[in-house]
N, C-alpha and C positions, 0 to 999 in steps of 0.2 A: 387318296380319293375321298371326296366327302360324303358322308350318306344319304346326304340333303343335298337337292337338285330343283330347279324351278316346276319340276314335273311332279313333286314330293316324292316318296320313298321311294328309293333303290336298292335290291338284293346285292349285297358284294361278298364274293366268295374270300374267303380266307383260308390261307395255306396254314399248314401243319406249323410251321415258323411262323406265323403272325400270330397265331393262336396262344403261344409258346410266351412271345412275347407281353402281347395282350395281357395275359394271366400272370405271369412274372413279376409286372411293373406295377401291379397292386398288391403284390404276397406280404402277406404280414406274418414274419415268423413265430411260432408259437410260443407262448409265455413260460419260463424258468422259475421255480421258486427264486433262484439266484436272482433271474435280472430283475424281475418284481420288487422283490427285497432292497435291491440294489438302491431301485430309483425312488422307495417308500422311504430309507434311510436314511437318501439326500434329503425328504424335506416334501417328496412329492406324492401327497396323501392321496391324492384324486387315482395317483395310476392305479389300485386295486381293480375300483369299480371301471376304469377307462379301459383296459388293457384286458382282463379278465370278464370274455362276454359269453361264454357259452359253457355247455358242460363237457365240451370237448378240451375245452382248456384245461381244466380240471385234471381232466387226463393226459393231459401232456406234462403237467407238473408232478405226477407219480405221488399222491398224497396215500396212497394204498399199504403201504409198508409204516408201521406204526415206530417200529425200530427205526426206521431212515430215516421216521420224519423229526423223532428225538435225535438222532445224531445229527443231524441238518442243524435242529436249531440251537444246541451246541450251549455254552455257557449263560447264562440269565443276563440277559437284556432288554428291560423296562418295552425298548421302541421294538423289541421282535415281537415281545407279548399280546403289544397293542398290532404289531402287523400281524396277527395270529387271529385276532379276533375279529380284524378288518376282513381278513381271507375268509372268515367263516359268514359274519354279513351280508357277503356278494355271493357266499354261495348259498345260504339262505333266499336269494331271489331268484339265482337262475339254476342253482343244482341243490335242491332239499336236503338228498340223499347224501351229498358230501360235509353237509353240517355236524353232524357228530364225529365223523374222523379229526376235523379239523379243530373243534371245540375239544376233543380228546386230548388230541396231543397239547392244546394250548393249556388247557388246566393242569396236567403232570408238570408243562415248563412253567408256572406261576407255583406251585407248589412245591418246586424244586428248589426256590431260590436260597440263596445259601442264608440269609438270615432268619432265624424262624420266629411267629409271628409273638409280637410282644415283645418282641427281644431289642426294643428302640434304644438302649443304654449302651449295647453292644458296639465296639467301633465301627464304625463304617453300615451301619442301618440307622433305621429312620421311618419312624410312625409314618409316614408318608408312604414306606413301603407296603404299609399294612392296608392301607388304605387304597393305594392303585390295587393289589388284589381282591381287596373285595368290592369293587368297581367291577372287577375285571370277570369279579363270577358272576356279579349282577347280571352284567349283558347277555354271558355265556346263557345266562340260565331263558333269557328274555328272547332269545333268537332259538333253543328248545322247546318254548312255549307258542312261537308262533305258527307250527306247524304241528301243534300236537304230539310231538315224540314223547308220548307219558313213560314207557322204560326208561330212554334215554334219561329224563328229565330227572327222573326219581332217581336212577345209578348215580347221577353228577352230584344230587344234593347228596346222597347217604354218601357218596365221598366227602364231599366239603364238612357233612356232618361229621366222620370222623375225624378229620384234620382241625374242627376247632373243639370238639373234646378234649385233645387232647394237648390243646396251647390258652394261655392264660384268655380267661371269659370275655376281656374286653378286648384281645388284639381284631378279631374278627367277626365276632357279633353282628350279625344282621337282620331284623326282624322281617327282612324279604324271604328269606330262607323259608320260613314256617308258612307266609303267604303263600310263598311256590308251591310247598307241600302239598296242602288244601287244592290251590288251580291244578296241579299232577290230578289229583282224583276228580276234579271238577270236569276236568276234557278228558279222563277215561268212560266219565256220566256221559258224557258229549257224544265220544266215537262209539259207545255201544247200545246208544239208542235205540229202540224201535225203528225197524223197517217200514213204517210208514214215515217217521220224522226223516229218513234217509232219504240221500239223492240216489237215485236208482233202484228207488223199493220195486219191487216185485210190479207186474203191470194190474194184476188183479187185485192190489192190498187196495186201491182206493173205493172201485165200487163194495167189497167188501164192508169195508170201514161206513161205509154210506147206508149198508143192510142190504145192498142187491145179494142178490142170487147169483153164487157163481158155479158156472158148473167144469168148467176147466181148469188145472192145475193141481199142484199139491193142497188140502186145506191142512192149515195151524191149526191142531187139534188143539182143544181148552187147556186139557193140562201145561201145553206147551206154553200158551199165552197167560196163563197163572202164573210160569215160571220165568220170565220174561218179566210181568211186571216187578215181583218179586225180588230179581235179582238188580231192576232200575231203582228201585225203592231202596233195596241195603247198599247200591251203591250212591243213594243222594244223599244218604242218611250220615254215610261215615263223611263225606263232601263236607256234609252238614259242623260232622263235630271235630273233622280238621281247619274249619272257618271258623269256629267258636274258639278254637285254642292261638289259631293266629290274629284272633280279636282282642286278648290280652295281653297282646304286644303294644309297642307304642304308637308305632303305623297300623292302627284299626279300623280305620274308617272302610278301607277297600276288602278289607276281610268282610265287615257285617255287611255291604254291599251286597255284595258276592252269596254271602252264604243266608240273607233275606231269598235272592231270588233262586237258589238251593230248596230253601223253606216252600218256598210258592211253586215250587214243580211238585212237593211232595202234596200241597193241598192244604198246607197248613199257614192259611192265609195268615191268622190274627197274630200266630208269634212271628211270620214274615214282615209285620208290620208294628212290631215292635223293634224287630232288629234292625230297620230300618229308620225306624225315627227318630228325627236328631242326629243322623251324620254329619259331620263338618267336615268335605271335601276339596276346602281349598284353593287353592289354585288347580287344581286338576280336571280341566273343562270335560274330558271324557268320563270322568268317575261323577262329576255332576251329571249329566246326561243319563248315565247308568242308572243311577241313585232316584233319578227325577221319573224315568220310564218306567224302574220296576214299580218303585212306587203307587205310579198310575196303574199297572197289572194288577198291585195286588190290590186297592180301591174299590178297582173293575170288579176282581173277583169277587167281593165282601159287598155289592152293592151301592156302594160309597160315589154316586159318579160327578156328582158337582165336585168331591174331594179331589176325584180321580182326575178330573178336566184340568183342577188347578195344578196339579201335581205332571201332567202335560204340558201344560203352557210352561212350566216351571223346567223342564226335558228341553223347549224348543226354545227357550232363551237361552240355555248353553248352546245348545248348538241347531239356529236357525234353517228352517227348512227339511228338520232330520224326517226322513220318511218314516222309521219306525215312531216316532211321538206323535208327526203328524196324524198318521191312519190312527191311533190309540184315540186321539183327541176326537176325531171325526166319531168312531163310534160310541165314545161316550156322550158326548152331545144328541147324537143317536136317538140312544137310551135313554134320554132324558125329553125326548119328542120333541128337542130343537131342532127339528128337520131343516129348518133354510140355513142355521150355523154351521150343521155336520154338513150341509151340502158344501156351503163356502170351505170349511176345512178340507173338505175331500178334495177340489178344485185344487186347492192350495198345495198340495201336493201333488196332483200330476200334472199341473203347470207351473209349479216353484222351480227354481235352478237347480242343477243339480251337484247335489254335496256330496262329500261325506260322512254319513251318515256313521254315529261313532259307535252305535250297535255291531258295526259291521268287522268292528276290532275288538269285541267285547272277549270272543274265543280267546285270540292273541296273543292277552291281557299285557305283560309287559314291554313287547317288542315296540309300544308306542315309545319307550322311551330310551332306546339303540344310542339312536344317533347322539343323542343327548349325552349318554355312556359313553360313547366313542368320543367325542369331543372332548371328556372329561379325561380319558385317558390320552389321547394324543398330549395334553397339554401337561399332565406329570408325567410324562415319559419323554419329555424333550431335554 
């Protein structure tokens, strides 16, 4: 019977058997490490993300047993390694909390492989082995960074740190390493911020913050909020001089980024804008934007705003339309009692298309660059 009738809707009762039915002929059974594996092996990269959609999947595939999930993946295989890191990916988008078991076991099985690193002379290895793994910890480390795991993030590298202690200085050198380091303490500054910079501050922190009068709730007594700044301050600070150490590496340019706009939370505009000037970013349209924004903040801060304006428009040519350069721009104009250009700017921004805005992956920092890693690996691991 059809549900549709020239009369429009019809109620139709359905039997305990049709129901049965009904529900049967769309059941998709639940995903297997094995069968996943299976069809990722044949060739077919897309299943992770197609086939693995929820966090129930997750648990259907029993990733919980750290033991199982090594004897699962069993002797070193380049294409498991990268389906190790694929698994972890997907579930960086739909189950957070499954990303470190999964990155877990995959960094033990890349650490495991039987040829140790450097050891390219040796029959049957190949500097190329050296190289999918530290690709392979790149990403690792890039998918712990985009959700903040500062523990997690920090355990993973003091392991990598010891494994290349203790194998020759060039098999696996990576000046990302010492980057991550510094971002580990950059997003603990982040997550321990001040309850008014927080989503779900307290309801009474803002008239507060404003000088009202409050007369209901707990008040933060001064010592408290002494101790508070205090303990933001020696955490920007060390921020500060784990960016300085990964700015003598070769890849520096995203370190003194980074650890300028470090400088500028601590107040210390003039050397933020030392460390900042003269970056050469590249092709890296997100690290220009960075580079170009803070820039204009710290400008702002130092009074500079014809500087600051340029150093905006200089933000919204990497990346057109960004809401954070735009609103920077509009109030510096401002400030400068160009009232009908900040108007036009301001306009410009809540009727410009809408982007994204590469502030908005600023936390993130590496996982802009995932997919990129995963393509890299799929293709030496074939």
């Amino acid at each position: 019977m059809s549900l549709l009738s020239g009369r429009g809707w019809r109620p139709v009762l359905l039997t305990a058997a049709m129901l049965a039915a009904v529900s049967g002929a769309g059941a998709v059974s639940e995903p297997t490490l094995e069968s996943i594996y299976a069809g990722y092996a044949a060739g077919d990269f897309a299943i992770v993300a197609r086939d693995v959609r929820s966090p129930q999947d997750f648990r259907a595939m029993r990733l919980d047993s750290p033991k199982a999930l090594d004897e699962w993946l069993g002797p070193w295989q380049p294409r498991k390694a990268t389906f190790m890191i694929e698994l972890a990916a997907t579930a960086n988008q739909i189950a957070p909390a499954r990303t470190w078991p999964i990155v877990s076991a995959g960094r033990r099985y890349v650490t495991g492989r039987r040829a140790r690193p450097g050891a390219s002379a040796e029959p049957g290895t190949s500097a190329e082995e050296d190289e999918f793994e530290r690709v392979f910890h790149r990403t690792a480390i890039a998918l712990l960074e985009r959700h903040g795991f500062v523990t997690y993030l920090e355990q993973y590298l003091e392991a990598i740190r010891a494994r290349t202690s203790a194998s020759p200085a060039v098999a696996l050198a990576d000046e990302r390493h010492t980057l991550a380091w510094a971002i580990a303490q950059e997003q603990r500054c982040w997550n321990d911020r001040p309850d008014l910079d927080r989503a779900g501050a307290a309801a009474d922190a803002v008239p507060r913050a404003a000088g009202q009068s409050v007369t209901s709730g707990a008040e933060t007594s001064k010592s408290m909020q002494a101790k508070e700044r205090e303990q933001r301050q020696a955490c920007l600070a060390e921020a500060v001089t784990r960016f300085d150490a990964a700015a003598e590496s070769v890849d520096a340019a995203e370190a003194r980024v980074r650890g300028a706009w470090m400088r500028f939370q601590l107040g210390k505009y003039e050397d933020a804008l030392r460390t900042i000037d003269g970056v050469d970013c590249g092709d890296d349209r997100e690290l220009a934007h960075w580079a170009a924004l803070f820039r204009g903040r710290i400008l702002d801060a130092l009074g500079k705003y014809a500087d600051a304006e340029r150093a905006y428009r200089a933000a919204l040519a990497a990346a057109p339309n960004a809401q954070s350069a735009g609103v920077g721009l509009a109030l510096a104009l401002f400030k400068m009692d160009r009232v009908a250009d900040a108007d036009k700017a301001a306009v410009a921004v809540r009727t410009g298309p809408a982007v994204a805005d590469p502030w908005w992956t600023y936390a993130a920092a590496d996982s802009r660059f995932v997919e990129r890693w995963i393509a890299t690996l799929r293709r030496m691991s074939r």
